[in-house]
C-alpha positions in Angstrom: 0.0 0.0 0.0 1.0 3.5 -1.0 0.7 5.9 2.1 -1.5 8.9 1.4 -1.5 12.7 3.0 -4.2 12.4 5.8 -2.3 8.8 7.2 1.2 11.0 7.5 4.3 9.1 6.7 5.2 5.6 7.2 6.4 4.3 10.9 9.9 4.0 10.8 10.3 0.3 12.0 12.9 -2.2 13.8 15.0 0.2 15.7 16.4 0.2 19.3 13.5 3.1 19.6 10.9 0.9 18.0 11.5 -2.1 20.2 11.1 -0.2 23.4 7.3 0.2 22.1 6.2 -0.8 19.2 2.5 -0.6 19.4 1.8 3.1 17.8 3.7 2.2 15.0 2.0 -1.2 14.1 -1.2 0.5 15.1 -0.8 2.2 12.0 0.0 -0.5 10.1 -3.3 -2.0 10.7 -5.0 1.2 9.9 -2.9 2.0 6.5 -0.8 -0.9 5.8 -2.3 -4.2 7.1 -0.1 -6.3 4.7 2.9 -4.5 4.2 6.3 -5.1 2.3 9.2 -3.9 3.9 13.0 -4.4 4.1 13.9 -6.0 7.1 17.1 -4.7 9.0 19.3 -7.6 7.3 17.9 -6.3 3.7 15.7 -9.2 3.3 12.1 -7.7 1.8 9.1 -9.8 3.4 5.6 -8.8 4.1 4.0 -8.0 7.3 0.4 -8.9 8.1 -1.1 -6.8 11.1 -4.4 -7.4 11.5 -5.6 -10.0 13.6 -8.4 -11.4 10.5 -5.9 -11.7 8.2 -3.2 -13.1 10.9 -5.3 -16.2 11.5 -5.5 -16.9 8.1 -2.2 -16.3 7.1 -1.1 -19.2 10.2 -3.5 -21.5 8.9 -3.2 -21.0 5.2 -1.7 -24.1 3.4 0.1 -22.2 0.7 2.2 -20.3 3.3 5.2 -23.3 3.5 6.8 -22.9 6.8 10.3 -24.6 4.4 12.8 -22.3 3.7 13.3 -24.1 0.2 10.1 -22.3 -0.9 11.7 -18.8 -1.0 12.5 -17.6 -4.3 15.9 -16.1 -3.7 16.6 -18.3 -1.0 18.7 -16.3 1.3 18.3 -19.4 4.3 20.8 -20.6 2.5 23.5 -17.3 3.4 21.6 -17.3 7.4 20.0 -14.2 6.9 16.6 -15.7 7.7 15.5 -18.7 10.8 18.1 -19.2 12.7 21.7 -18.7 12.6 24.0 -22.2 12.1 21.4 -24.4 12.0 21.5 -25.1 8.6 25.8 -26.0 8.9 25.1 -27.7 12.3 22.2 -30.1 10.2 19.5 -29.2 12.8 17.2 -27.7 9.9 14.6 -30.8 10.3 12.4 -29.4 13.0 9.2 -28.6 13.7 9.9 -24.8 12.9 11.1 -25.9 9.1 9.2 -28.6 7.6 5.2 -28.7 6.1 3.1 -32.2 6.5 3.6 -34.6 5.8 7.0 -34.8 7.9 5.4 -31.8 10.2 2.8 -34.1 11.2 4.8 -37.4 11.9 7.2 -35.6 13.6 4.9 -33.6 16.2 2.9 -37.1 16.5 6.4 -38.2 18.2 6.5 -35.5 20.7 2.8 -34.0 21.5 2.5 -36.4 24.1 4.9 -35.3 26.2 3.5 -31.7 26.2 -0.1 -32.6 27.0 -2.2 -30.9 29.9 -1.9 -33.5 31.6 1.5 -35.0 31.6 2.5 -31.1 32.3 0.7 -31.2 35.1 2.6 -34.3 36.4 5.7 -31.7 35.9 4.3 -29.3 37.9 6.1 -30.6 41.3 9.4 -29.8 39.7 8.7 -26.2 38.2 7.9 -25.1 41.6 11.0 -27.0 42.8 13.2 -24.6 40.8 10.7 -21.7 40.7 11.3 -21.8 44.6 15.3 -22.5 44.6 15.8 -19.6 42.2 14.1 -17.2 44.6 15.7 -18.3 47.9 18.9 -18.0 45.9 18.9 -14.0 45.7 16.3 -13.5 48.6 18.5 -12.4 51.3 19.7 -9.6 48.8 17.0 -7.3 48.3 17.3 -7.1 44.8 17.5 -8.6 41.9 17.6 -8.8 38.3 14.7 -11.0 37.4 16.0 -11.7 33.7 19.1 -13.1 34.3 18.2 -14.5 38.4 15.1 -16.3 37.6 13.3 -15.7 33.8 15.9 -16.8 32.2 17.3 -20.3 34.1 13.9 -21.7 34.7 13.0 -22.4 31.4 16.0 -23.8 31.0 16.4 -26.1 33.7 13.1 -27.4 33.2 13.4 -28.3 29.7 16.4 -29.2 30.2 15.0 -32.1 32.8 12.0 -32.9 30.0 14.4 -33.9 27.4 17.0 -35.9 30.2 20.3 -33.5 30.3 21.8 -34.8 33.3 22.0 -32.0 36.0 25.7 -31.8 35.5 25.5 -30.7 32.0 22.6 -28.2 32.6 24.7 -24.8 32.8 26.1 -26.1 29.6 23.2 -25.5 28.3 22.3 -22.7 30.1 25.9 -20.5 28.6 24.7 -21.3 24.9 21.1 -20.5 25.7 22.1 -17.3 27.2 24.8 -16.2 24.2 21.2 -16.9 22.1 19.6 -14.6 24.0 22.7 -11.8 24.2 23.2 -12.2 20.6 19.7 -12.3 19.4 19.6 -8.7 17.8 23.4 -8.3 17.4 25.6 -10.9 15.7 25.2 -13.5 14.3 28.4 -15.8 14.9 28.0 -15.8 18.6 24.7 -17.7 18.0 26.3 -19.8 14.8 28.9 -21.0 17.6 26.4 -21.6 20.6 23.9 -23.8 17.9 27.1 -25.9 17.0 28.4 -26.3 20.2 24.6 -27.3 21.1 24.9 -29.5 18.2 27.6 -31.9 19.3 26.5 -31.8 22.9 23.1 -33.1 21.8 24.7 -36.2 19.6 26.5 -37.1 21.7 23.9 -37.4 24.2 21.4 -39.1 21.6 24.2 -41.7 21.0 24.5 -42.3 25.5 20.8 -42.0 25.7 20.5 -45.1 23.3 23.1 -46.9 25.3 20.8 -46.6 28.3 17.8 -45.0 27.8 15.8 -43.2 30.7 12.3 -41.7 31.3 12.6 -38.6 29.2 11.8 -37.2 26.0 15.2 -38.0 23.9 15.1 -41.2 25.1 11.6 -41.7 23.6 12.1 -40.2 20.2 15.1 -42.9 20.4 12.6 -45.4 21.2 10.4 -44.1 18.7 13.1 -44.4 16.1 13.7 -47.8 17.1 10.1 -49.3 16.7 10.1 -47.8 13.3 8.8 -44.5 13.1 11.7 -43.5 10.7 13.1 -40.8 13.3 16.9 -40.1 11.5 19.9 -38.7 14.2 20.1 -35.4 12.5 15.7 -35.4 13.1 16.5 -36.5 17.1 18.9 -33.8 17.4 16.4 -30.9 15.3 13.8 -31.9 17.5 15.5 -31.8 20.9 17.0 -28.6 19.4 14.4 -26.9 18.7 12.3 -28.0 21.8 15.4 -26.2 24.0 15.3 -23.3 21.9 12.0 -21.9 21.4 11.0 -24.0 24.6 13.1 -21.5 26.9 13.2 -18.1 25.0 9.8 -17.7 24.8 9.0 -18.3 28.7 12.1 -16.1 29.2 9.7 -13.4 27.7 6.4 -14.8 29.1 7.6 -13.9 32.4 9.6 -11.3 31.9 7.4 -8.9 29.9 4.3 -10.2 32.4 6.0 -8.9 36.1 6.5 -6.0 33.9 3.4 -5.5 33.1 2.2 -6.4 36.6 5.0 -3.5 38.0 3.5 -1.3 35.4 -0.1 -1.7 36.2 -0.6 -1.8 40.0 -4.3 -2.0 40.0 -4.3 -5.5 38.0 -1.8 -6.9 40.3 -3.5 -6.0 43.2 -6.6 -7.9 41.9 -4.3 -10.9 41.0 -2.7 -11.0 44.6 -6.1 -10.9 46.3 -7.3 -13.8 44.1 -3.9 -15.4 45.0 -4.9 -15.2 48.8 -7.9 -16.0 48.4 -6.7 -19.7 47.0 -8.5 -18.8 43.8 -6.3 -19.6 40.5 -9.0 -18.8 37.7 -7.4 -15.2 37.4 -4.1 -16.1 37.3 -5.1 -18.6 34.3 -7.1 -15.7 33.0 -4.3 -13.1 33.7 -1.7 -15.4 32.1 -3.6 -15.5 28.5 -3.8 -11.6 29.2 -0.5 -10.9 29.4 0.2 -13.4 26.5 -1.6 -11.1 24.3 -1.0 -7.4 26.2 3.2 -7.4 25.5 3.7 -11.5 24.2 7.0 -13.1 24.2 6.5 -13.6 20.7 6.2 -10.3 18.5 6.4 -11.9 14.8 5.6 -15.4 14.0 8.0 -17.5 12.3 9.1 -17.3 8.6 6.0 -18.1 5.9 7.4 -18.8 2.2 4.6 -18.4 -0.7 4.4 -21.7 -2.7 2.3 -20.2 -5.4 0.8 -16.3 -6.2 -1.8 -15.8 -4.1 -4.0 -12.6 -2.3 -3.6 -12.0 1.6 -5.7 -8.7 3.1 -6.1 -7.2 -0.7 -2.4 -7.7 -1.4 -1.0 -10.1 -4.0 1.7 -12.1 -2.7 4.0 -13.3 -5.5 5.4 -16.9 -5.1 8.3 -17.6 -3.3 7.7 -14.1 -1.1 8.6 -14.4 2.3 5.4 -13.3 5.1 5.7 -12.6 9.0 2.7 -12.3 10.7 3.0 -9.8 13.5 1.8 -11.3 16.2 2.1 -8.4 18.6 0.3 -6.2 16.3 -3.1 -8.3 15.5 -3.5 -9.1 19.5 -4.1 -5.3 20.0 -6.5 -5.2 16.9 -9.3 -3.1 17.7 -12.1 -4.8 15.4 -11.3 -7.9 17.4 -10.4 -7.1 21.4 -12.3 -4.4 23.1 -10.1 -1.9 24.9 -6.8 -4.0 23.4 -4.4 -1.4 24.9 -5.5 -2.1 28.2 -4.6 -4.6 30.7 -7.5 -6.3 31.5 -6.1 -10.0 33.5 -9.9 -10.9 33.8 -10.5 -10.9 29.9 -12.4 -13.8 29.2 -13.2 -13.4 25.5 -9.3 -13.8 24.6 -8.5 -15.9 21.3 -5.0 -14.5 21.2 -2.5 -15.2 18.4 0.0 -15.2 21.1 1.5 -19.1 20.2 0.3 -19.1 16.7 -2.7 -20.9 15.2 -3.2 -23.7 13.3 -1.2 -27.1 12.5 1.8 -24.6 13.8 0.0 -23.8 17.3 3.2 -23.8 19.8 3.7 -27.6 21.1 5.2 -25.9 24.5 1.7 -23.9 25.2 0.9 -26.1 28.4 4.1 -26.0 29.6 4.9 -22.5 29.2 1.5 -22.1 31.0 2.6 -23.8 33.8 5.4 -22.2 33.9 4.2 -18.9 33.7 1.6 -19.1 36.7 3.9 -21.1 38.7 6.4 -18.2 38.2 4.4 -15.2 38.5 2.4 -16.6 41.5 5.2 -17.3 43.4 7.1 -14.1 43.2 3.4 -12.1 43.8 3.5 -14.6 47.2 7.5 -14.0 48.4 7.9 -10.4 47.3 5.0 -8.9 47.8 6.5 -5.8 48.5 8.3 -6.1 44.7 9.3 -3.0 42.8 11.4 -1.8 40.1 14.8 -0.8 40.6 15.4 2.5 38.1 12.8 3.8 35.9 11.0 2.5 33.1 12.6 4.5 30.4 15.8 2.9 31.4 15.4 -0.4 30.3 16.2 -1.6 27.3 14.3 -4.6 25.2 16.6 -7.1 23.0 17.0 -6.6 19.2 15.8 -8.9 17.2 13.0 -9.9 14.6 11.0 -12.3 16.2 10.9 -12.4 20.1 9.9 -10.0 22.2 12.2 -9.3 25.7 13.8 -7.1 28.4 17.6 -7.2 28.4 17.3 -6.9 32.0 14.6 -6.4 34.7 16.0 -4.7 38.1 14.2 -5.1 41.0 13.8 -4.6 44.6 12.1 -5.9 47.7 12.4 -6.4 51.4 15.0 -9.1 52.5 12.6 -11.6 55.0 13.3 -11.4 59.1 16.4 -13.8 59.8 
């Protein structure tokens, strides 16, 4: 779309001051530009989809191939789209890549583990480490809750879903954590952290299938073995990418959520009084809230066009690259009333915020858990919790598709000894 007078000039998009707050200038996307074509900061032109009718449709749509082949000038290929070394580490074969029929055998192997109810069986654990994390920094009065507690509990956890022994977890947790510092900057650091990753996780498949345990490699192994056609280099993409957009996204979830809380005192004084009360329906509530108020996830994954084809009025040539903006369809006003407000009791709340479609995030339940475990907690321990600084000086993580704080400084009174 062409801008015209009355609409004013184009947003300028996907710098440091754009991440800080985004929402104005995707707000007038939707208005002007609800599928727009734009260079993205590392020159690759895509299209961006804003509004929340035409994101649903463009998750769900068929002809959208989530495989990299499918883009015409094929850039994947120099790492300037998914993410960086997978392709030379062979861990392109995940869930994240690849359109059914391989989508669909592969998720088959895994959904089970990520059920409602074999999460909840997890649940024990989560507050396990939701619990250590906190008592570790307690006595100091502050913290940063990014890098003290966001940031390793997603990590351990999935860590203990797939069966990395505990001594190998802050393995795991350095090269998570160079993803993270890296995410907006460059890209070797991650190239070298995915490799690294890489070997780790052969290796592991390879003493997992010497003596297999009760744990999520050790059943795609077993899976393998019965004859589900599960390769080494599928093993490893899976487990992969179950660590990486497994932890990041959680990272986020709880992140930008205390924020939001800190930012919005009156909705987490309604939360904590449901909390005492023993009630959990608006922490549920609240969770799905903040999932679509400021999600962990600001752009869906990369969408290649297999054929020519019309999204929101636009034609969409084949082999054209579309991101649907997540972030920017949740605050759509023709679909959420109010949707720059925090409202943790929202009921009617079909967010976008982990996709839609074959695609919907395996991890949702877990996350979930997660999430309320986390933020409960915290609301519980530190009830006097506050930020350290002010708003305007924190900074939120480059990058194209995640949404994050770099840091989160807080403060809060130290218990009696």
């Amino acid at each position: 779309m062409t801008d015209n007078s009355t609409a004013g000039p184009a947003p300028t998009l996907f710098t440091w001051e754009f991440a800080t707050d985004p929402y104005p200038a995707y707000a007038w996307l939707r208005e002007n530009a609800p599928v727009h074509r734009t260079a993205l900061p590392s020159g690759v032109e895509a299209w961006l989809v804003t509004r929340y009718a035409d994101a649903r449709t463009a998750l769900a749509e068929p002809r959208l191939s989530k495989n990299p082949a499918h883009h015409a000038e094929s850039p994947h290929a120099r790492g300037k789209t998914g993410i960086p070394g997978e392709r030379k580490a062979e861990l392109m074969t995940h869930l994240l890549n690849i359109d059914p029929p391989d989508h669909t055998r592969l998720r088959r192997l895994v959904s089970k583990a990520f059920t409602p109810r074999t999460v909840a069986l997890f649940a024990p654990r989560v507050q396990e480490l939701t619990d250590q994390l906190i008592d570790a920094f307690l006595a100091n009065g502050s913290a940063d809750l990014i890098h003290d507690f966001a940031f390793p509990l997603p990590i351990y956890a999935i860590c203990d879903l797939l069966g990395v022994p505990r001594e190998d977890q802050d393995d795991f947790r350095d090269w998570a954590g160079m993803m993270i510092r890296h995410g907006g900057g460059p890209r070797g650091g991650v190239a070298r952290s995915v490799k690294k990753m890489r070997n780790y996780l052969a290796e592991l498949i390879h003493r997992k299938r010497e003596s297999p345990g009760d744990d999520l490699i050790s059943g795609l192994i077993r899976a393998s073995d019965d004859g589900e056609h599960l390769t080494e280099n599928e093993a490893a993409a899976m487990a992969f990418i179950l660590l990486f957009a497994g932890f990041e996204t959680t990272v986020n979830l709880i992140g930008n959520g205390m924020y939001a809380l800190l930012r919005n005192p009156g909705q987490r004084e309604r939360l904590e009084a449901s909390l005492a009360a023993g009630e959990t329906g608006l922490l549920a509530t609240g969770v799905e809230e903040l999932l679509r108020f400021d999600g962990p996830v600001e752009l869906a994954t990369w969408r290649f066009a297999t054929e020519e084809m019309t999204l929101g009025g636009q034609s969409i040539a084949e082999g054209d690259p579309v991101l649907v903006v997540l972030a920017a369809a949740d605050r759509d006003p023709e679909r959420f009333t109010e949707p720059d407000t925090l409202d943790l009791s929202r009921t009617d709340n079909q967010h976008l915020g982990y996709g839609h479609g074959i695609h919907y995030c395996l991890g949702a339940p877990l996350a979930r858990l997660e999430a309320q475990t986390a933020l409960a907690t915290l609301l519980r321990r530190l009830p006097d919790l506050r930020l350290a600084g002010e708003p305007g000086d924190l900074r939120w993580r480059g990058g194209l598709i995640m949404r994050g704080l770099r840091t989160l400084p807080v403060e809060f009174s130290t218990p009696p000894s």
